[in-house]
Backbone as JSON Lines, residues from 0, in Angstrom:
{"i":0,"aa":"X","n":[143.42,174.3,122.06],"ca":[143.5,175.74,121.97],"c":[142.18,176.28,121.44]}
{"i":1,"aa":"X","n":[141.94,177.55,121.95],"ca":[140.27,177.71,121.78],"c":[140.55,178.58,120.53]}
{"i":2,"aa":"X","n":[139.56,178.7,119.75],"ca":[140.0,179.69,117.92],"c":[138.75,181.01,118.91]}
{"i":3,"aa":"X","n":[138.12,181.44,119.87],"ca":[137.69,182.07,120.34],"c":[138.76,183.33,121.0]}
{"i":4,"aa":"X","n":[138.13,184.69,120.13],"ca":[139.07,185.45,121.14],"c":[138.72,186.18,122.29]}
{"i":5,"aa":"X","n":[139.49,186.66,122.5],"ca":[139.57,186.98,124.33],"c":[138.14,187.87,123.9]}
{"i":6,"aa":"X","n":[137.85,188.24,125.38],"ca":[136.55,189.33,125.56],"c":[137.04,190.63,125.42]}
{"i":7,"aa":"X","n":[137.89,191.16,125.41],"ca":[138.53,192.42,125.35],"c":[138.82,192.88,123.93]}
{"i":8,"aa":"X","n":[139.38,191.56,122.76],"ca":[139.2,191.71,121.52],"c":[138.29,191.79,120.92]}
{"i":9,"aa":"X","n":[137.29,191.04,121.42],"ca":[136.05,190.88,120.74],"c":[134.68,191.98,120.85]}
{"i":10,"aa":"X","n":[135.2,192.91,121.95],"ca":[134.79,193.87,121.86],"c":[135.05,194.84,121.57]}
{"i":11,"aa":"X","n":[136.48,194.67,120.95],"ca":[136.86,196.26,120.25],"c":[136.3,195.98,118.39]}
{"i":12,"aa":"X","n":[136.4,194.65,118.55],"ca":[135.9,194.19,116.9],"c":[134.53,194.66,116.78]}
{"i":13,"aa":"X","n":[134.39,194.79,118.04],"ca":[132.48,194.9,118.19],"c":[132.31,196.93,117.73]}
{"i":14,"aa":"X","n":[133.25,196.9,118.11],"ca":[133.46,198.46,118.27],"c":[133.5,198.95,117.13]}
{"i":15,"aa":"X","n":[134.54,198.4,116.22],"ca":[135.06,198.82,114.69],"c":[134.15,198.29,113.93]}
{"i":16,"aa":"X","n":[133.15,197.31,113.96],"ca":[132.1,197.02,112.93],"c":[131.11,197.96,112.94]}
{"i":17,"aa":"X","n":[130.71,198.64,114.68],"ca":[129.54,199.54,114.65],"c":[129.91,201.13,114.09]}
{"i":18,"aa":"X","n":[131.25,201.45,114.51],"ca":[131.96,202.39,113.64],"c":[132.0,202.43,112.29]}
{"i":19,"aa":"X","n":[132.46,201.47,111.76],"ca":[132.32,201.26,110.5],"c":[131.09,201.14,109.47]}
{"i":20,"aa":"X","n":[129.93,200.75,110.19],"ca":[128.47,200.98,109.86],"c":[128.15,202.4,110.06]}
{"i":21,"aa":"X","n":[128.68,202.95,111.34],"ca":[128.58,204.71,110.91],"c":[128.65,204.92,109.88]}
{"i":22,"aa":"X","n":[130.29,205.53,110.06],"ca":[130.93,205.8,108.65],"c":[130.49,205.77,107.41]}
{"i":23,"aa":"X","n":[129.78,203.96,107.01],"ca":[129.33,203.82,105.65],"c":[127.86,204.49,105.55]}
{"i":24,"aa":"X","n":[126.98,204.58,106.84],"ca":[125.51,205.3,106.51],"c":[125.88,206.82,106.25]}
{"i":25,"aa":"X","n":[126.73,207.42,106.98],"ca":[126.92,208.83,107.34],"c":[127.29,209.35,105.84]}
{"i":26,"aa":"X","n":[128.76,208.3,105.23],"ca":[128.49,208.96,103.59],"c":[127.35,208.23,102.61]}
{"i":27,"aa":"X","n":[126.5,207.29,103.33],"ca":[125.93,206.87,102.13],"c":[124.52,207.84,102.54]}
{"i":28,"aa":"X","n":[123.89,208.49,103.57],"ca":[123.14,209.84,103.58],"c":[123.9,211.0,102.02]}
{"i":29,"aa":"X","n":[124.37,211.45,102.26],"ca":[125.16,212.59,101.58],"c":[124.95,211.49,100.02]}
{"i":30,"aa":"X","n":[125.51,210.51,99.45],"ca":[125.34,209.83,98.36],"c":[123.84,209.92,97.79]}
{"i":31,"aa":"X","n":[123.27,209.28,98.48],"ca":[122.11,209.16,98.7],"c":[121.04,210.29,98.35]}
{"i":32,"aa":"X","n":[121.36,211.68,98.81],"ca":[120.4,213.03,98.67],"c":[120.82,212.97,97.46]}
{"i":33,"aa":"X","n":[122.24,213.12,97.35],"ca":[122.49,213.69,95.8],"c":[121.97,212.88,94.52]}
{"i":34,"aa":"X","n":[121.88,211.6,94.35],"ca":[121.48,210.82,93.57],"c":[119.61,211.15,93.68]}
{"i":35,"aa":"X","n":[118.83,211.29,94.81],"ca":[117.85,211.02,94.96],"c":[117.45,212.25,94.16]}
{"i":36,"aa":"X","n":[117.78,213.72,94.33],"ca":[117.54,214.5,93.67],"c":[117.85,214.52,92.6]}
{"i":37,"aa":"X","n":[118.76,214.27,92.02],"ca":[119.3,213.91,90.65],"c":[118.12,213.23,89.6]}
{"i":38,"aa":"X","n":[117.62,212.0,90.23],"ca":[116.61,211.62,89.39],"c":[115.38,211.36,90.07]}
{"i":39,"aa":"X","n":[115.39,212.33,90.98],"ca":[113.8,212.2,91.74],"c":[113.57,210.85,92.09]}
{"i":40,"aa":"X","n":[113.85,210.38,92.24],"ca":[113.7,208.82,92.69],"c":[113.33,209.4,94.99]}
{"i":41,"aa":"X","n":[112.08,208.41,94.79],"ca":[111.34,208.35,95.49],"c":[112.3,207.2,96.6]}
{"i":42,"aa":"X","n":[112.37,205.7,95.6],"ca":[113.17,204.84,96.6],"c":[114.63,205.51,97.05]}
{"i":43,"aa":"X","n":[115.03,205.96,96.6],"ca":[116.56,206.61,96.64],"c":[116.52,207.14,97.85]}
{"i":44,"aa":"X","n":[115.61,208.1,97.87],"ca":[115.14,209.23,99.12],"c":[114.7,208.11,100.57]}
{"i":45,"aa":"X","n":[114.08,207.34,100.26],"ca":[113.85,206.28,101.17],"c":[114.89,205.22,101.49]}
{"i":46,"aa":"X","n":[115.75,204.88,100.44],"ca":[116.95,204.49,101.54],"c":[117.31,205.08,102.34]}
{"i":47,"aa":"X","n":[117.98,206.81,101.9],"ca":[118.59,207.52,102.76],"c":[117.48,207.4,104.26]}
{"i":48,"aa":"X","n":[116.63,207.71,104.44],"ca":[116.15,207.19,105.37],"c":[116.2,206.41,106.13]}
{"i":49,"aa":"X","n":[116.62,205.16,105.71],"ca":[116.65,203.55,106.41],"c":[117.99,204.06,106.46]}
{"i":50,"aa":"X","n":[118.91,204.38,106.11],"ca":[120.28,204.84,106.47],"c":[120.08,205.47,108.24]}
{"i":51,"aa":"X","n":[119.54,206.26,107.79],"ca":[119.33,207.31,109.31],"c":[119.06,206.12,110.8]}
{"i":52,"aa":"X","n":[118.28,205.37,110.14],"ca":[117.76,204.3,110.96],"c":[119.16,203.6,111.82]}
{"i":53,"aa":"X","n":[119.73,202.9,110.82],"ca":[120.85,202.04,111.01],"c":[121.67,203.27,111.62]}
{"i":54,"aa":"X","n":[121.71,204.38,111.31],"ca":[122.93,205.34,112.13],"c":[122.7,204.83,113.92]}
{"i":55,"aa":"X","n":[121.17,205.11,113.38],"ca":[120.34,205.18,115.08],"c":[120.86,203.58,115.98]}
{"i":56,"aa":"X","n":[120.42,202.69,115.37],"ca":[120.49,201.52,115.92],"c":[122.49,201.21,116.3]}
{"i":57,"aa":"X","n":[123.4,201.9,115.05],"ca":[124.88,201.63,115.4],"c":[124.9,202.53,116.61]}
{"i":58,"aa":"X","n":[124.56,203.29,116.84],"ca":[124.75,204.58,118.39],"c":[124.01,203.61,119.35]}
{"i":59,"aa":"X","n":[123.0,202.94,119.52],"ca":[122.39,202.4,120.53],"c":[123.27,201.41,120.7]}
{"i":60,"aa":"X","n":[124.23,200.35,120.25],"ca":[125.16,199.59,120.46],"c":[126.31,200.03,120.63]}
{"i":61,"aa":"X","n":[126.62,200.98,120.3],"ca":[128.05,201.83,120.77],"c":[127.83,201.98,122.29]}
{"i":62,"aa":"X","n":[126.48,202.41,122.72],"ca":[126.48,203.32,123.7],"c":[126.29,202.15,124.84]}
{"i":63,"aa":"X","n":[125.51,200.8,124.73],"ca":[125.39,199.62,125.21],"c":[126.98,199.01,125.45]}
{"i":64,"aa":"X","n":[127.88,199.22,124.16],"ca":[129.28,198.38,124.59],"c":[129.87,198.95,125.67]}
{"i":65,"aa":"X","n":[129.28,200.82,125.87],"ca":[130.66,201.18,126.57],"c":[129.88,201.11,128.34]}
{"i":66,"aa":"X","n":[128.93,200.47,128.2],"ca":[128.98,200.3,129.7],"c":[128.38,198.65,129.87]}
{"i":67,"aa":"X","n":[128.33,198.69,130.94],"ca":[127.54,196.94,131.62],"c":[125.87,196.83,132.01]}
{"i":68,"aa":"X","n":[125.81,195.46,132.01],"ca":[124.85,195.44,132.87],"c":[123.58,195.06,131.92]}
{"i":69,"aa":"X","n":[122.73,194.14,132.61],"ca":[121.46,193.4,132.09],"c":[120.46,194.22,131.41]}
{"i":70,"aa":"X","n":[119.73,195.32,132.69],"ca":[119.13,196.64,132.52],"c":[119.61,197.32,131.1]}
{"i":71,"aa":"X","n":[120.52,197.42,130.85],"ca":[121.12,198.48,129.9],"c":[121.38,197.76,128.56]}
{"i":72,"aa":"X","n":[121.65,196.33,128.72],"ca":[121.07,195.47,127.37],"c":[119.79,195.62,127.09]}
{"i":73,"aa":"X","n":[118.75,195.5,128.06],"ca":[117.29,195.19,127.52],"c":[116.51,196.41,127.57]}
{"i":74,"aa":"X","n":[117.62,197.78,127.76],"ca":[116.86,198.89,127.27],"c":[117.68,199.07,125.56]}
{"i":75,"aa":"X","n":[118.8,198.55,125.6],"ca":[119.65,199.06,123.95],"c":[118.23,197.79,122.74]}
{"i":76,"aa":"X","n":[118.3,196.8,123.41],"ca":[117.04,195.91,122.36],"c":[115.78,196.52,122.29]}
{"i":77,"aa":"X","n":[115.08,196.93,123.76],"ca":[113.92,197.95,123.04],"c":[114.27,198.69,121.8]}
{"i":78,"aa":"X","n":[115.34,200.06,122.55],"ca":[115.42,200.74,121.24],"c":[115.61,199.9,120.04]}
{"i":79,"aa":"X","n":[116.35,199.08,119.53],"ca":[116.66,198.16,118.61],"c":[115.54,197.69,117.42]}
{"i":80,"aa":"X","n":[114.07,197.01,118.82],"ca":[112.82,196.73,118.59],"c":[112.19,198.2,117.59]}
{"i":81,"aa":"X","n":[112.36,199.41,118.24],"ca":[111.59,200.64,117.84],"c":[112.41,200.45,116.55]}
{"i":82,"aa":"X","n":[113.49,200.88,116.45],"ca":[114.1,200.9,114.75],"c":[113.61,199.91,113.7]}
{"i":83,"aa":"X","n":[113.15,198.21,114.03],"ca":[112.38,197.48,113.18],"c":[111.34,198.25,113.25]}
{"i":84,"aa":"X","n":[110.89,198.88,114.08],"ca":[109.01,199.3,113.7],"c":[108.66,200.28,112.69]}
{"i":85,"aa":"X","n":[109.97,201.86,113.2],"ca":[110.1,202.64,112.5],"c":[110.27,202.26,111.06]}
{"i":86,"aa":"X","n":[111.06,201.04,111.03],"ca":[111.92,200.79,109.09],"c":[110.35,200.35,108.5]}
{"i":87,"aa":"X","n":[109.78,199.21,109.32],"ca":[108.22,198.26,108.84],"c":[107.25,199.83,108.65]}
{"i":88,"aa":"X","n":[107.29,201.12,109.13],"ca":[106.31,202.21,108.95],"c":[106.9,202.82,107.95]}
{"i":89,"aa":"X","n":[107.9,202.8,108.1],"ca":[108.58,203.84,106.47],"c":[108.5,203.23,105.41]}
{"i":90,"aa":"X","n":[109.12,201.89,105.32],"ca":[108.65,201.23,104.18],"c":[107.36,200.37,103.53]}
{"i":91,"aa":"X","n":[106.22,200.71,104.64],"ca":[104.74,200.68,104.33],"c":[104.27,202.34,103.54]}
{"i":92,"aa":"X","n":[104.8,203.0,104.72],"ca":[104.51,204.5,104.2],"c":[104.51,204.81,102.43]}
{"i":93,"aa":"X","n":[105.93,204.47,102.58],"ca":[106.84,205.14,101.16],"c":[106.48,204.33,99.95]}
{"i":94,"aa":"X","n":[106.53,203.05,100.4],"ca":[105.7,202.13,98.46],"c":[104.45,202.09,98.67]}
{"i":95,"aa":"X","n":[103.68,202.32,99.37],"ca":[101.91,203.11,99.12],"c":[101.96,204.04,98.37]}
{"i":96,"aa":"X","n":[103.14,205.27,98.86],"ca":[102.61,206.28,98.37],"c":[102.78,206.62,96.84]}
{"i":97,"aa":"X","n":[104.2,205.92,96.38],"ca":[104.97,205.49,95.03],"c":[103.63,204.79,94.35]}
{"i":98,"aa":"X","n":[103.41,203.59,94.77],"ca":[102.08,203.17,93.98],"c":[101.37,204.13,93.67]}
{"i":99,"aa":"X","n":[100.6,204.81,94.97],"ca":[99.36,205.68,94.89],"c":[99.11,206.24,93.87]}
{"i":100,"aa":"X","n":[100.54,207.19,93.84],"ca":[100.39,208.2,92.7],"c":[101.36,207.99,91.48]}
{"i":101,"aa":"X","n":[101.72,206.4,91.12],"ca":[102.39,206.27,90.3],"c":[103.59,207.01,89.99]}
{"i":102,"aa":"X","n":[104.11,207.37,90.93],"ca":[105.18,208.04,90.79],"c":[106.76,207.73,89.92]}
{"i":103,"aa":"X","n":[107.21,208.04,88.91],"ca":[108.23,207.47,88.11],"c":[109.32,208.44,88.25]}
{"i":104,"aa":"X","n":[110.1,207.06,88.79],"ca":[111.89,207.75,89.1],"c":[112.45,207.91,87.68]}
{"i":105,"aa":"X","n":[113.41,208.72,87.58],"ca":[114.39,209.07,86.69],"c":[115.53,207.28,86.91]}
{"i":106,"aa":"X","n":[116.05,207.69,85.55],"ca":[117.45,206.84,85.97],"c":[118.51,206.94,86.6]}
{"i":107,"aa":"X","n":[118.69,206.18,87.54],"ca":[120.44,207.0,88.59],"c":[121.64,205.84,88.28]}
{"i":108,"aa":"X","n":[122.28,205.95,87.5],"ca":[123.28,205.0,87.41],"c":[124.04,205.18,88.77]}
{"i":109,"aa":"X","n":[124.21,206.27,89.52],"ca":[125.05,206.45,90.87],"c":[124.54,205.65,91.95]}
{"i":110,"aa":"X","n":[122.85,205.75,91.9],"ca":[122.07,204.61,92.71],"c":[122.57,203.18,92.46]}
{"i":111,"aa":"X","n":[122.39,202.94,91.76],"ca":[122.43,201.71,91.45],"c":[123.7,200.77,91.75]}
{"i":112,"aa":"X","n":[125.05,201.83,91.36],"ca":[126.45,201.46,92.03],"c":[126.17,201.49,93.57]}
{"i":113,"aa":"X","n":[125.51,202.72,93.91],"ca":[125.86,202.24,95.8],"c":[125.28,201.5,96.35]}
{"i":114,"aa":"X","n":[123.8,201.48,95.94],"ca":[123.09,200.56,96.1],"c":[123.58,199.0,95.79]}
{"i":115,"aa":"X","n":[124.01,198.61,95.35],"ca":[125.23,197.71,94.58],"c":[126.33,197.55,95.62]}
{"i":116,"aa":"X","n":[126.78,198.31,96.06],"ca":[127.9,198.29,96.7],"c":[127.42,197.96,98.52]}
{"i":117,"aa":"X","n":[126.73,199.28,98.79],"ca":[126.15,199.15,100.0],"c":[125.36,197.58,100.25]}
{"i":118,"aa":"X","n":[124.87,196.91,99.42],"ca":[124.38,195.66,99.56],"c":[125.72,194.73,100.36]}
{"i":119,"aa":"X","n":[126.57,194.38,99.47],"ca":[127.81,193.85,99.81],"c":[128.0,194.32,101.23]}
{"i":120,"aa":"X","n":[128.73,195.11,101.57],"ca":[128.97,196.15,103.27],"c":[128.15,195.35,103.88]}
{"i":121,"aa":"X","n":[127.03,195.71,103.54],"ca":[125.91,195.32,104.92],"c":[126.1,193.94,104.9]}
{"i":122,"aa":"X","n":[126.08,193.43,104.27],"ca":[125.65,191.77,104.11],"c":[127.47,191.53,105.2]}
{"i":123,"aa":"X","n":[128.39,191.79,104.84],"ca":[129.73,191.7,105.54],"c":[129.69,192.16,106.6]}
{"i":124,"aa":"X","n":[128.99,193.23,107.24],"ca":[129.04,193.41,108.28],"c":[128.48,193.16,109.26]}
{"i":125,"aa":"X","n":[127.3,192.78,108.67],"ca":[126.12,191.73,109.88],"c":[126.97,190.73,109.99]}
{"i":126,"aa":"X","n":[127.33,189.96,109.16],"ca":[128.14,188.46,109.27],"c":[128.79,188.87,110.69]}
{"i":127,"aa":"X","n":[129.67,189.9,110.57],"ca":[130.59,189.98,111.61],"c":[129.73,190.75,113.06]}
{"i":128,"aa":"X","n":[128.92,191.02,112.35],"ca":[128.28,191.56,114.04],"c":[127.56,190.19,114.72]}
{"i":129,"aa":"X","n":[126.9,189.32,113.82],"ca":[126.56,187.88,114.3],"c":[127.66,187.33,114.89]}
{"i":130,"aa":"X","n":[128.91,186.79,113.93],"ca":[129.78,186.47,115.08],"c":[130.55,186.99,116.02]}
{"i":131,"aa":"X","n":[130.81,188.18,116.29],"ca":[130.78,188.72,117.02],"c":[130.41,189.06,118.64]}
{"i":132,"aa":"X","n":[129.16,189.22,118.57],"ca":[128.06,188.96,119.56],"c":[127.54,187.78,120.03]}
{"i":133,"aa":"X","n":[127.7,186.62,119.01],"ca":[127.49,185.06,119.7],"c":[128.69,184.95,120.24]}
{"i":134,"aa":"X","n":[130.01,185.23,120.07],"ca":[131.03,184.93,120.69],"c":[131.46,185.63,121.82]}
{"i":135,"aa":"X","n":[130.9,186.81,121.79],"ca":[130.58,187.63,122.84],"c":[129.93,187.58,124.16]}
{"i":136,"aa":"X","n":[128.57,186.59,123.44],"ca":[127.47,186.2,124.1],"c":[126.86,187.7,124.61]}
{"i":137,"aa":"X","n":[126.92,188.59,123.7],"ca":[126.19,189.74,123.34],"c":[125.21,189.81,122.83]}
{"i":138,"aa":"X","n":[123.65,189.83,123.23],"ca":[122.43,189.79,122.47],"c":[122.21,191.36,121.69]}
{"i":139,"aa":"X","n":[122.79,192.55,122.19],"ca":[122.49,194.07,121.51],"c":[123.15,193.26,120.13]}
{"i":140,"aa":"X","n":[124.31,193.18,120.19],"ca":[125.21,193.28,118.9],"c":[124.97,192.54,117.67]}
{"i":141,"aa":"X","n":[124.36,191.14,118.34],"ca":[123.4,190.0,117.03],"c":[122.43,190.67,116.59]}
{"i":142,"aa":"X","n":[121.18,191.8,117.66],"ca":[120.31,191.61,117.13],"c":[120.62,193.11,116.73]}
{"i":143,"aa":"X","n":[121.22,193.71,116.63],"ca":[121.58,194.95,115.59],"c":[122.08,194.51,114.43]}
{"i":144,"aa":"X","n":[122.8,193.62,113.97],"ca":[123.49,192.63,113.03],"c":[122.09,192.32,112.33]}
{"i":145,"aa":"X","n":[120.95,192.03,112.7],"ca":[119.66,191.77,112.21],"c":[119.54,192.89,111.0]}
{"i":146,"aa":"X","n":[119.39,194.75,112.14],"ca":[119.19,195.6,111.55],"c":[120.0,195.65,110.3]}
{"i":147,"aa":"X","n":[121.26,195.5,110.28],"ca":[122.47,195.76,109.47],"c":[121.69,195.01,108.11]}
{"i":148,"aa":"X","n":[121.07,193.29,108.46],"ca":[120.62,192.16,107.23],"c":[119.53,192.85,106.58]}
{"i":149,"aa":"X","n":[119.02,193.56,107.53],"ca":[117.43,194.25,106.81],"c":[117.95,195.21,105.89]}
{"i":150,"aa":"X","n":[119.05,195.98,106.42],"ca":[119.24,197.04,105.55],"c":[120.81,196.54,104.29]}
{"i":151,"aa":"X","n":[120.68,195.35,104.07],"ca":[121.41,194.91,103.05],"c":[120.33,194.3,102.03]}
{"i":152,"aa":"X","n":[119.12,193.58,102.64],"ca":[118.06,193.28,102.05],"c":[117.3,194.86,101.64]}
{"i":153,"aa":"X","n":[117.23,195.66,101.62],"ca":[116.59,197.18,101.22],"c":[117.3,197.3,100.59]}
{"i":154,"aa":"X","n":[118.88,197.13,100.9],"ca":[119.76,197.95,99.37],"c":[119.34,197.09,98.14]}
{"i":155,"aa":"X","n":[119.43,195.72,98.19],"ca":[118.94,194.63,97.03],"c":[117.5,194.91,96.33]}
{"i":156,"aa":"X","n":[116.88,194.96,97.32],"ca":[115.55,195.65,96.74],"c":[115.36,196.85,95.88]}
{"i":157,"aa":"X","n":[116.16,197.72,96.65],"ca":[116.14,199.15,95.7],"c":[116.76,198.73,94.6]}
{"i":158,"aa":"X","n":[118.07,198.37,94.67],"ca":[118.98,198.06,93.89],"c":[117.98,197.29,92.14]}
{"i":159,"aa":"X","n":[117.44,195.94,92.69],"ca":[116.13,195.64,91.79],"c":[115.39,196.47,90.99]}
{"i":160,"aa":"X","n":[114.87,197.33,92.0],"ca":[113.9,198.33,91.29],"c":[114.34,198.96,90.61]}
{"i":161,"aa":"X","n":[115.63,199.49,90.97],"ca":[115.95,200.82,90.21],"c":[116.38,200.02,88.51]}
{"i":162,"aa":"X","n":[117.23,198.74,88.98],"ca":[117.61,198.06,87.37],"c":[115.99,197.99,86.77]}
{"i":163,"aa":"X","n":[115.23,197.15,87.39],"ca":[113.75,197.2,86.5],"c":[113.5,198.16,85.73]}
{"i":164,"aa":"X","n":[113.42,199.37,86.47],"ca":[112.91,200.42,86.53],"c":[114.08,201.45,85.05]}
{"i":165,"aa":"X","n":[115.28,200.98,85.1],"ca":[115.66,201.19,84.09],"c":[116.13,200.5,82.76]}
{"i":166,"aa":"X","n":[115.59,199.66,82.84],"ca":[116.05,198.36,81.73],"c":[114.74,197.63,81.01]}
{"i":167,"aa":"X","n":[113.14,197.93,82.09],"ca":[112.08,197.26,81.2],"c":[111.46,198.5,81.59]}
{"i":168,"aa":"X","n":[111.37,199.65,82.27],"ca":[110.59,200.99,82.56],"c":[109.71,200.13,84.0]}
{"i":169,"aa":"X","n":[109.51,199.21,84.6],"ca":[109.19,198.98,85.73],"c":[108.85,199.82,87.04]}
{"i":170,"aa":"X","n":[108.31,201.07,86.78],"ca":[108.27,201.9,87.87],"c":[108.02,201.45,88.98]}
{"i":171,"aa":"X","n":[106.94,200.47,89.42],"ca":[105.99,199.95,90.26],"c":[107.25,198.82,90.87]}
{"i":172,"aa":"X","n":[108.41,198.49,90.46],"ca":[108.89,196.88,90.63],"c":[109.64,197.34,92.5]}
{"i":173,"aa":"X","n":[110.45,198.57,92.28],"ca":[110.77,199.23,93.7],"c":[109.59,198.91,94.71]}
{"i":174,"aa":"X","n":[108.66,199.77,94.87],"ca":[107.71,199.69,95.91],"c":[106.94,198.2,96.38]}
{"i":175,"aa":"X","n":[106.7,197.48,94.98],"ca":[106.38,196.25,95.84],"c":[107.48,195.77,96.33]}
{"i":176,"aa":"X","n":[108.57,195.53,96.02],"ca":[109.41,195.0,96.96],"c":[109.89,195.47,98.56]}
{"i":177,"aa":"X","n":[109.27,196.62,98.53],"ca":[109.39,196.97,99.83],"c":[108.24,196.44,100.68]}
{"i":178,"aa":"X","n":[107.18,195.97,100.6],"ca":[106.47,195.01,100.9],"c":[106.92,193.81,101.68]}
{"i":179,"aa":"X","n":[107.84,193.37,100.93],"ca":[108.3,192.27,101.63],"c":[109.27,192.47,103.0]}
{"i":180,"aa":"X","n":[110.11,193.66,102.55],"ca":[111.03,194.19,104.18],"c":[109.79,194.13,105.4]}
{"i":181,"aa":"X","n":[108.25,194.62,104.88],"ca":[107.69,195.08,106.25],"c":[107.41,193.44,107.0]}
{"i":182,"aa":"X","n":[107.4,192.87,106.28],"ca":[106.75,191.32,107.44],"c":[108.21,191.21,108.12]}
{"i":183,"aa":"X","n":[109.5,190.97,107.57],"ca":[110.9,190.67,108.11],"c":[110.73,191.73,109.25]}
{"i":184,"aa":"X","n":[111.07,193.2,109.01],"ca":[111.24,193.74,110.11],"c":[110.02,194.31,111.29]}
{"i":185,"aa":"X","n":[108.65,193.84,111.29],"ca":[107.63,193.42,111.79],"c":[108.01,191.94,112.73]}
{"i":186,"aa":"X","n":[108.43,191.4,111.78],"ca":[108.57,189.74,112.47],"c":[109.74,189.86,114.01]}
{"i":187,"aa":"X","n":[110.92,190.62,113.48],"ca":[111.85,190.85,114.08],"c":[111.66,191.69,115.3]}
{"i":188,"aa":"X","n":[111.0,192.79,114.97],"ca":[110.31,193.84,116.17],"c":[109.85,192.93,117.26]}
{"i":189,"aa":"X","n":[108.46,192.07,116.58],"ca":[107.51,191.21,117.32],"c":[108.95,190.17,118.55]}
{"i":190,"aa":"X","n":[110.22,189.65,117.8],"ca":[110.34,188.94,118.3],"c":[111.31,189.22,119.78]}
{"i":191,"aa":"X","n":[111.73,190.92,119.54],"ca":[112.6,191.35,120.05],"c":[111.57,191.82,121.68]}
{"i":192,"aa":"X","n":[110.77,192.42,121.12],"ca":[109.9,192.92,122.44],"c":[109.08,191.29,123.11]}
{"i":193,"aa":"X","n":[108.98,190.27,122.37],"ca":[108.28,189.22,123.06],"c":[109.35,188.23,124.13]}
{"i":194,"aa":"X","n":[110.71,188.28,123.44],"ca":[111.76,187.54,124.23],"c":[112.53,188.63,125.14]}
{"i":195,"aa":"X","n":[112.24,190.1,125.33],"ca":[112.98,190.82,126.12],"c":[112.46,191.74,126.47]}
């Protein structure tokens, strides 16, 4: 007996994970402003951003499940590709500019819970968009599942900074760590436009 489910299930699962990644960016935007203004926090404002991203990339796989065809996979992975490039330019952009001008966030205990929380989500929901899409034998849905890991790795990061940042005064500890997202989602871009 195969533990594989049918193709018809496995694409409505496909369905309710990219829904469900809505859902969690759409209120974690709205979370997100309010905390960011709250304590001026620079990274805060820049998640919400990478939020917007992942909205973008869950609509390009929604819109890939509900029809067929080769063509229409290897235009949903371009777009896919552009969202690593966009996240690798925002988060070059945004901890330059935090360095530059030394910019020091306030404390957000609200950050830090969603950020906290949103880590978990993402990390659970790539899992399931990986298996998912290998069982699928869906390449949009793995390599959006990518996007989903990048943006569980950004919540951890912020998440970092912001504790640094309130527990030893670490202003600077946020922005370098965004450093490290740009080679991952650089690497990922590179690998998406070279195999498709």
């Amino acid at each position: 007996m195969s533990t594989t489910a049918s193709p018809d299930r496995l694409l409505r699962r496909g369905f309710v994970l990219e829904y469900a990644t809505l859902a969690w960016n759409v209120v974690g935007i709205v979370v997100l402003a309010t905390t960011a203004i709250a304590a001026r926090s620079v990274a805060l404002a820049g998640f919400g951003l990478d939020s917007l991203i992942e909205i973008g990339a869950s609509t390009v796989v929604v819109w890939e499940l509900s029809g067929t065809g080769e063509r229409r996979q290897r235009k949903a992975l371009r777009l896919l590709g552009l969202a690593f490039v966009l996240l690798a330019l925002y988060l070059v952009v945004q901890s330059t500019w935090v360095l530059a001008t030394g910019h020091h966030a306030g404390h957000s205990v609200g950050g830090i819970v969603w950020t906290a929380v949103t880590a978990v989500a993402m990390f659970a929901l790539a899992a399931g968009k990986t298996r998912t899409g290998r069982e699928l034998g869906n390449p949009v849905i793995r390599t959006e599942g990518k996007v989903t890991v990048v943006d569980g790795i950004l919540a951890v990061a912020v998440l970092v900074g912001l504790l640094l940042n309130a527990t030893l005064g670490w202003w600077w500890a946020d922005p370098a760590t965004g450093y490290v997202l740009v080679y991952y989602a650089t690497r990922e871009a590179r690998e998406i436009f070279r195999e498709h």
